[in-house]
Structures are given as structure tokens and as C-alpha cells.
C-alpha positions in Angstrom: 12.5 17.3 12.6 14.1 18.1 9.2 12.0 17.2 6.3 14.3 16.6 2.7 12.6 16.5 0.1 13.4 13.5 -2.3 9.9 11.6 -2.6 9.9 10.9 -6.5 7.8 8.5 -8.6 9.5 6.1 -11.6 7.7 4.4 -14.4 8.7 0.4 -13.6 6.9 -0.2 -17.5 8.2 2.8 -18.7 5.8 5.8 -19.7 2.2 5.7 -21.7 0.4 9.3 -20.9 -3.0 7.5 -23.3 -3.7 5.0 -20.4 -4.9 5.8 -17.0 -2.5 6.6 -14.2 -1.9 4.3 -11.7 0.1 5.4 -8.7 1.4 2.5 -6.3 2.6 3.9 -2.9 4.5 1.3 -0.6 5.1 0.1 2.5 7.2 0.6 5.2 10.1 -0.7 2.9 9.4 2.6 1.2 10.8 1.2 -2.3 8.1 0.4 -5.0 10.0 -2.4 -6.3 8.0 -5.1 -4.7 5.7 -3.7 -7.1 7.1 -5.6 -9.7 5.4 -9.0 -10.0 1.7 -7.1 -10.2 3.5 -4.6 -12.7 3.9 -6.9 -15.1 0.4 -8.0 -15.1 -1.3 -4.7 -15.0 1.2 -2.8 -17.2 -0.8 -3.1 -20.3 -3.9 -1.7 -18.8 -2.3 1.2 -16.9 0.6 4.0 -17.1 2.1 2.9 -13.8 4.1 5.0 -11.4 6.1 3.5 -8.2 6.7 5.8 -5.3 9.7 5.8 -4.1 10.2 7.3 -0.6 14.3 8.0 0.2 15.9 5.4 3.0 16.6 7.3 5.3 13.6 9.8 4.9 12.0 11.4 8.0 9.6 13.5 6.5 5.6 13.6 8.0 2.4 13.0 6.7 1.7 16.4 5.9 4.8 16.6 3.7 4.6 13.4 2.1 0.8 13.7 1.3 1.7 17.0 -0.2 4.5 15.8 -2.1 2.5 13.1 -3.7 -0.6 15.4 -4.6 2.0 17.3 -6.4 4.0 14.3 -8.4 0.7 13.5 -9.5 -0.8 16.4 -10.8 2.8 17.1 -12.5 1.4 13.4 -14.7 -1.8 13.2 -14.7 -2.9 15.5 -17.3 -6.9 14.9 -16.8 -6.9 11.6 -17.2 -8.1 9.5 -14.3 -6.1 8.6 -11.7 -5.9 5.2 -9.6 -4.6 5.1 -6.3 -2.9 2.5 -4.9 -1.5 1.9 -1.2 -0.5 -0.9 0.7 -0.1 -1.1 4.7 1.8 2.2 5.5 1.3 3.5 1.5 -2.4 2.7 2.5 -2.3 5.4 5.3 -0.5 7.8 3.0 -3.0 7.2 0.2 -5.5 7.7 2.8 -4.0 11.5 4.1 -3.5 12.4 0.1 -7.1 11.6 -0.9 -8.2 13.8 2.5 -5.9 16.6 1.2 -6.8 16.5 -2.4 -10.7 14.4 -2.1 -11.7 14.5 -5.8 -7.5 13.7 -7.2 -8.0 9.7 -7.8 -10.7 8.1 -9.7 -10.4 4.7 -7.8 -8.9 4.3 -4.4 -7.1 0.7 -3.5 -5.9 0.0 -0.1 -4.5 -3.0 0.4 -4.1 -4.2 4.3 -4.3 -0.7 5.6 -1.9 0.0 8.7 -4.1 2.7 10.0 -5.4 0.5 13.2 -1.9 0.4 14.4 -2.4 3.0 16.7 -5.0 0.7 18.6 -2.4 -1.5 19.7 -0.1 -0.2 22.7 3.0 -3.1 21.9 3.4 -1.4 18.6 4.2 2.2 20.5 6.4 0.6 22.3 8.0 -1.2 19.2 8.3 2.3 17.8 10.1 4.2 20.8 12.5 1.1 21.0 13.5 0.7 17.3 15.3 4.5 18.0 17.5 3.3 21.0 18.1 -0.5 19.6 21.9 -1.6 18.9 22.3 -1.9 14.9 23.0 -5.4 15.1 19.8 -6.4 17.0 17.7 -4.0 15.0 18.8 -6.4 11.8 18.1 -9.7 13.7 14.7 -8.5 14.8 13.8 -7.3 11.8 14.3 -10.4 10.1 12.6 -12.4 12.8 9.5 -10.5 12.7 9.1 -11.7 8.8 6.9 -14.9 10.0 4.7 -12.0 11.3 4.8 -9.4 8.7 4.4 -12.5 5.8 3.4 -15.3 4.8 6.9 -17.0 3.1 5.0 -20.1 2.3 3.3 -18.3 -0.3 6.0 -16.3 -2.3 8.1 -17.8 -4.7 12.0 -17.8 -4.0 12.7 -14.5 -6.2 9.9 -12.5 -3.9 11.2 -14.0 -0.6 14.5 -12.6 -1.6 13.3 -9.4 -2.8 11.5 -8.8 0.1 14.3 -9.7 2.5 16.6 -7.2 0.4 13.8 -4.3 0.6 13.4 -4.5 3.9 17.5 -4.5 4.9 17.6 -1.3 2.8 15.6 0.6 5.4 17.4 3.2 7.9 16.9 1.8 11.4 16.1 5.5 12.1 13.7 5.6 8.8 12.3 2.9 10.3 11.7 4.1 13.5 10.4 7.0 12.4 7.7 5.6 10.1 6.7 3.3 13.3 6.5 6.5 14.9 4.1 7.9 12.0 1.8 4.7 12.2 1.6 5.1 15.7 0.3 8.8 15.4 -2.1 8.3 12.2 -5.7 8.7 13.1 -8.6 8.4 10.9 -11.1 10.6 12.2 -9.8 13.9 11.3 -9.3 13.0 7.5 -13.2 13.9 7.2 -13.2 10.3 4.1 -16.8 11.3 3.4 -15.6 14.3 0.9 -13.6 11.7 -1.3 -14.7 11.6 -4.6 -13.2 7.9 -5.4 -14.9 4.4 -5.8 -12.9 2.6 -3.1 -12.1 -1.4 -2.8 -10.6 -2.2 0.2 -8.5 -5.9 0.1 -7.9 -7.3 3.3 -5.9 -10.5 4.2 -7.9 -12.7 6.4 -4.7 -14.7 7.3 -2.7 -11.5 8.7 -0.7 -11.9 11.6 0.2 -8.4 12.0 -3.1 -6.3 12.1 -6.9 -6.7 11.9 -6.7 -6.2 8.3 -10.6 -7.2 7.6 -12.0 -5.6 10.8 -10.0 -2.1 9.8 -11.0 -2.8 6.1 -14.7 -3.3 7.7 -14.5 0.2 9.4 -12.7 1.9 6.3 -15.8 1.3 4.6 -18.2 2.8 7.1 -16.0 6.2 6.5 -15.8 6.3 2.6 -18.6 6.6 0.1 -18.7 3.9 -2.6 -16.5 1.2 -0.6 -16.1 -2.7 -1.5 -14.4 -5.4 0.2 -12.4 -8.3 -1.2 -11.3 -11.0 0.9 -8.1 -12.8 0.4 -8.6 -15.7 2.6 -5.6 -17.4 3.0 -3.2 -14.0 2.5 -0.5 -12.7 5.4 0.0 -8.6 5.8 1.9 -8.5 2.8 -0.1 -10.4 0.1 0.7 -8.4 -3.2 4.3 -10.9 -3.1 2.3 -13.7 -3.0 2.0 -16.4 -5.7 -1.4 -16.1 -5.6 -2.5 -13.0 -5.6 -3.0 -11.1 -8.8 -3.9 -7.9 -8.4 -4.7 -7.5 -12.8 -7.6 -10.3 -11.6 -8.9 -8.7 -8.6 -9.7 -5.5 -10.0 -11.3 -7.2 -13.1 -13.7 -8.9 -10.8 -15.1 -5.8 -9.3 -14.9 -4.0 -12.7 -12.1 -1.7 -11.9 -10.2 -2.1 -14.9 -10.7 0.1 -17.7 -13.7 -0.5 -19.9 -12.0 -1.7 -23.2 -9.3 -3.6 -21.2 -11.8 -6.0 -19.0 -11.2 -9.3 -18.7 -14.0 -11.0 -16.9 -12.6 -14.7 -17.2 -9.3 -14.2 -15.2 -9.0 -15.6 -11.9 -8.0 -13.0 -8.8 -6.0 -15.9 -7.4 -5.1 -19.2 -7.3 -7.5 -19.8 -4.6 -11.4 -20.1 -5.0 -12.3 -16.5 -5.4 -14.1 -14.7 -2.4 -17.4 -13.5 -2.2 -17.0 -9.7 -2.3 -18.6 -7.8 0.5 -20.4 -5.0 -1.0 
């Protein structure tokens, strides 16, 4: 299967080399710009970096882990480095901290896709997405939105955003990053070797995977591991109104020192008693 190269990473806030890195790796829409709400909160604290992974890319985990470990070290000239992955970016943050354990400084998965495997309708989702007629891949992949997010939570601009992300996929992109999900396994990454305090943030609302039971069995695999709740979250909570990432990681002190800002909310909900 031929692997282009083309991963690259863009500065959504532009560049500041003084602040830590933050690297934000997406999901399955492969974009970054869904980023863009918790940008603007966290852009002040951070030098952030979206990764951007090509439409109609087909390249595997070896090759995009590699990729990444390389962007990075091309920007993160010692400084420390905080790595961020949501739902299929989690998986690929998860396969670049195993090929590179002591590269981040903080790890942040956010509803990690790596228990799709576990479920058999999703391998067959996967094989099926390859032979579906364009115009029923489309419908589909619309419909399945209910599933994939909560849309009573996001605001109209995120709605839209997300519906335009997700149409800018390649039906065989998309197949073949169903196909990846459906081949990642977490047992040969060896987690123990990685270097990185870790907070796991797991919807308790998601419709689409176990994201508290996988975040639950994250933690027995990688030293220094907390949890945080989002009670009332779908599979793709980072778009939601409530959620505010800046907050979250204030609340379990992952912020900078000199930027911490102990009084913010995480959410507009009560917040969550962390699980350590």
C-alpha cells in the first residue's frame, strides 16, 4: 500500500518557540481545525501545533508515528512537549510515545479509539466503507453523527464545522483509517517505558466506544495516569460548548507553572471528581 508522505503540522496561533509545545493530533477527520475553539483558549499558555494528515492519505501507523516524532523534534528545541490526541489522534499519540517514550512531557488522550478492535460491527464497518457506492458512503456518514456526537451540545458554528470536516475525508481515507483502528492493539506498545504524566479524559455520555472503561484500562498500562470525567460529553467532546480543555488541564495542574489558573471552571457542568 503506497505510503505519500504529506503529514505536516501548522501553527493555528501562529508561532512562540519561548512557550511549551503543544502538539494536537486529530481524529478520523484528520484536519486539526476542529482544534480551533480550544486554541483560542489555550493559545496564550502554549506554542500550539495542528496535525494535519492529507485527505486522501493511506499511510500506517509505523509511518505516521514516525512522521510525527520527526515534525516534532524539527520544533521542539528542548523545551517540553505536550501531547495531545483525540479518538484516532489518541491511538496515534499512543504508537508515537511507544516509538519515542521520553519525546512528550504530558500525554492527553481524549476518548481514545484504541478499543475499537473489541468490537466485531466496527470490522465489518471498515471492510464495507471500501466497496460502498459514493452516494451512500455520504448519507451514512452523516447519519452516523447522532452516534459519533452529541449536536445538542455544540454551538451552530461547531455543528457546521464538524459536518464540513468530516465531508472532506476520502471514502477510501476513510476506510483505510477504519481499517487501522481495527488493527491497533495496545499490548505490544510496551506504555510502561513512557516517560509522560498522562490524563486520560473520557466522555461518559459516548455512544460510540467505552471511552471510560478504555480510559480505565489506559491507566493500568501507563505510569503516572489520571482520569477526568466529562459526564454528560458524546465521542467528540472537544466541539462541545462545555468543554474547555484551558480549564481541565488547570484543574489537574497541567498548565505551566506561571500560567495556572486555579479559579477557571473545566466546564459548564459541575466539575468531576478526578479519578487518580
Amino acid at each position: 500500500m503506497p505510503e505519500p508522505d504529506g503529514l505536516k503540522l501548522y501553527a493555528p496561533a501562529g508561532k512562540h518557540p519561548h512557550r511549551p509545545l503543544f502538539i494536537y493530533l486529530p481524529g478520523m477527520d484528520g484536519s486539526g481545525e476542529l482544534f480551533s475553539a480550544q486554541c483560542d483558549r489555550l493559545k496564550h499558555h502554549f506554542d500550539i501545533r495542528c496535525l494535519v494528515l492529507p485527505s486522501d492519505d493511506l499511510s500506517s501507523w509505523d509511518s505516521m508515528a514516525a512522521q510525527v516524532v520527526q515534525l516534532i523534534g524539527q520544533e521542539s528545541i528542548a523545551r517540553p512537549v505536550y501531547l495531545c490526541g483525540e479518538s484516532f489522534g489518541a491511538c496515534l499519540a499512543l504508537r508515537v510515545v511507544a516509538l519515542a517514550p521520553a519525546l512528550a512531557s504530558h500525554l492527553i488522550l481524549v476518548n481514545s479509539a484504541s478499543s475499537f478492535h473489541r468490537f466485531p460491527w466496527f470490522h465489518w464497518v471498515a471492510s464495507l466503507t471500501t466497496w460502498v457506492a459514493p452516494p451512500l458512503y455520504q448519507g451514512s456518514t452523516l447519519g452516523s453523527l447522532p452516534m459519533m456526537a452529541d449536536l445538542s451540545r455544540m454551538g451552530v458554528a461547531n455543528r457546521e464545522a464538524l459536518i464540513r470536516a468530516i465531508g472532506t475525508v476520502s471514502q477510501a481515507s476513510t476506510a483505510w483509517r477504519l481499517n487501522l483502528l481495527s488493527q491497533f492493539r495496545l499490548e505490544p506498545l510496551r506504555l510502561h517505558r513512557v516517560k509522560a504524566h498522562t490524563l486520560l479524559v473520557a466522555s461518559l455520555s459516548d455512544r460510540l466506544l467505552p471511552s471510560l472503561e478504555e480510559a480505565q484500562r489506559l491507566a493500568t498500562l501507563l505510569p503516572n495516569p489520571r482520569i477526568y470525567p466529562l459526564p454528560h460529553s458524546g465521542h467528540i467532546s472537544l466541539l462541545e460548548d462545555g468543554v474547555n480543555l484551558k480549564a481541565i488541564l488547570s484543574a489537574v495542574g497541567f498548565l505551566p507553572p506561571d500560567q495556572h489558573n486555579s479559579q477557571e471552571l473545566a466546564s459548564e457542568d459541575p466539575c468531576p471528581t478526578l479519578i487518580a
